[in-house]
Steps between C-alpha positions, in 0.01 A plus 500: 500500500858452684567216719718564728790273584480363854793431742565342862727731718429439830439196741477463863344265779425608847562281814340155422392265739230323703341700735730770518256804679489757210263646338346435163616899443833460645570211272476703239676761638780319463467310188489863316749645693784188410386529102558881514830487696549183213420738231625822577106669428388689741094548619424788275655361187198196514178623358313122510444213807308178438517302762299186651442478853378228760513304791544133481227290688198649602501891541575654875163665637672838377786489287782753390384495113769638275338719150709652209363863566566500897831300460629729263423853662663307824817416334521865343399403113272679319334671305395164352425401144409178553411282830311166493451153712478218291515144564497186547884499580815727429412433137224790533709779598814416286215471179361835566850687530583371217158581325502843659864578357458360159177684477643848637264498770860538768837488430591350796365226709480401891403149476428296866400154642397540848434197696412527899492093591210444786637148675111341486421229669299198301218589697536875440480418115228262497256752730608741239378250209195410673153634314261626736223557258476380110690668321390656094681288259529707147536331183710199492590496854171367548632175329813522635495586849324216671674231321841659350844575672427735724249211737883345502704844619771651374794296478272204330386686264790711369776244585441178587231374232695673202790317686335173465368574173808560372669162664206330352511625156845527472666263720655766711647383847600621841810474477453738190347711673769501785770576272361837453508581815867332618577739190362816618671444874832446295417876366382633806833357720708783260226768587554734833130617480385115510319403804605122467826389362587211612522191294213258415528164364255302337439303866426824642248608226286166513479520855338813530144486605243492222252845452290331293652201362665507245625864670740506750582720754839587317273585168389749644614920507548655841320742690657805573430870575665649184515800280696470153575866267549557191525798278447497118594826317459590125793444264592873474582503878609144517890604490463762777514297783731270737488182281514422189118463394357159446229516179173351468501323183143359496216475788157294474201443732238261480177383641285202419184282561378852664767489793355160654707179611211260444491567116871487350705253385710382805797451281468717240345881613623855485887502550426278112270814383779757688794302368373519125445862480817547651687364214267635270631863588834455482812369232660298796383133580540325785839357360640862600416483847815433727262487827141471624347568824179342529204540753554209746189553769482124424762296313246399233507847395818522431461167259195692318720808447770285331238315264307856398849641443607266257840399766368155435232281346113479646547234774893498474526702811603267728764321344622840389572577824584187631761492237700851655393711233375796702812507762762730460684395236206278350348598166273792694555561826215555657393715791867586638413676825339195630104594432277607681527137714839660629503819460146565672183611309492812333229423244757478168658845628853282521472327163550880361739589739708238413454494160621877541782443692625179276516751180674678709757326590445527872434146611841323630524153540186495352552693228387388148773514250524737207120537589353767234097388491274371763120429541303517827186346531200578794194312578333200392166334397210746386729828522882554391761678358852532368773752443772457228838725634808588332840628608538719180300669277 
């Protein structure tokens, strides 16, 4: 059977900001419409959306859900070949273009994040956590559930005991761990679509309030309301459009210990698994990379992504980082619009974007030189997954 070749030709955010008064639908209103103006497609030349919608917090007592059928008969696409809405992050819809394309299922893809912010208040969230009858356990979340991360919430359990495990283990510091993020706000200062761009110093960073200690406030992505584009075509159409197309050398998704927190490896889980299959279906290695834009919901994650990826040693992270390699200029520059911590969260929607728009070319002050291959990376712990993109083919 034919694989198809698959390309990026379109990107596009819509307004991005907290609390801003649109709707879920409007957000991706205009998300779509700034990656088809960015393209040059128009509706009826799309025959696929994937997208992954939902509000941040607890859900609204009626909310303005956003689905791939509805969406795209709104928007004037369709007939459609292909619609889906997978998860857990922008990850899903960007793997099942992809899929869809290289499989012949669509030729060419809609792909959305949509994400409506609810401000919650603490007590909001812990009424909303609160069991008012037991609840089934199946399998081994009956081991897991009374005792295991989730007793802890969720910034314990995904950030700040891998955090601690890793400054344990590894000797990992702080101040590490602060360089990251004086690096990203370096990359975001050069980025217009940044939300903060001023200048942090290391002061700054360790006075921050802790989350969950070792976690501080500054570790931590922003809430926005958000919606990120981006469409994928198949090679034979790739050349028809605005830009010049950017190629998807190699994709991988993974899953392990069944999807759960309380049974992986807290330094060593699926970006490792995602990051080997990766390189396993491609010639490049990670020497060829020029750039990397990593998922940075907490800065930890960013330090897993450049262990599974090879960037640097298992446990090397810190100093790594610490040491200026992932600045502009530094061995890989990592995440050069800033992350999600500046940029505001769009779920690993920007890390594509960007990577897009670096192989592009279109990136300014920020712009990675002579940059020809770049890797994004989405998600962390039980569930991940990578993308491997070229500027030729």
């Amino acid at each position: 059977m034919k694989v198809n070749e698959v390309a990026a030709v379109g990107v596009g955010y819509s307004t991005t900001g907290r609390n801003t008064g649109l709707s879920s639908f409007e957000l991706g209103r205009q998300a779509t419409m700034a990656a088809l103006a960015d393209s040059g497609i128009t509706p009826s030349d799309i025959d696929g959306v994937s997208l992954l919608w939902g509000p941040g917090g607890p859900p609204q007592p009626s909310f303005d859900m956003v689905e791939p059928m509805g969406f795209a008969e709104a928007m004037g696409i369709g007939p459609l070949n292909w619609y889906g809405m997978p998860g857990p992050a922008y990850i899903g819809p960007a793997l099942d273009a992809i899929s869809a394309i290289r499989a012949g299922f669509a030729h060419t893809v809609l792909t959305l994040r949509i994400i409506n912010q609810r401000l919650t208040t603490t007590a909001e969230i812990a009424a909303a956590g609160k069991a008012t009858a037991p609840m089934p356990a199946p399998g081994a979340f009956g081991f897991t559930w009374p005792y295991g991360f989730a007793v802890g919430g969720m910034i314990p359990s995904i950030a700040a005991m891998p955090a601690q495990r890793h400054m344990d283990i590894f000797g990992t510091t702080e101040e590490q761990f602060g360089a990251h993020v004086i690096a990203q706000r370096a990359h975001a200062a050069m980025n217009e679509d940044a939300i903060f761009r001023d200048p942090l110093t290391m002061d700054e960073y360790l006075a921050s309030r802790y989350i969950a200690k070792p976690v501080r406030l500054l570790d931590c992505d922003y809430p926005v309301d958000s919606a990120s584009a981006v469409i994928y075509t198949a090679g034979d159409r790739a050349h028809d459009w605005n830009k010049p197309p950017v190629w998807v050398e190699a994709a991988t998704n993974s899953s392990v210990a069944g999807g759960s927190f309380d049974l992986i490896d807290m330094n060593q889980n699926s970006p490792f698994h995602a990051a080997s299959e990766l390189w396993n279906r491609t010639d490049l290695t990670v020497d060829d990379c020029d750039f990397a834009q990593l998922y940075d919901g907490f800065t930890i994650i960013v330090f897993q992504w450049l262990e599974a990826l090879g960037f640097c040693k298992l446990g090397e992270a810190g100093p790594f980082v610490a040491e200026g390699n992932t600045r502009l200029g530094g061995k890989v520059p990592v995440n050069t619009d800033g992350g999600a911590c500046n940029v505001g969260r769009r779920h690993g929607a920007n890390f594509c974007i960007e990577t897009v728009r670096q192989l592009r070319g279109e990136c300014g002050p920020r712009q990675v030189e002579n940059a020809e291959v770049g890797v994004w990376a989405n998600a962390v712990g039980p569930f991940s997954g990578a993308v491997l993109m070229t500027k030729n083919r």
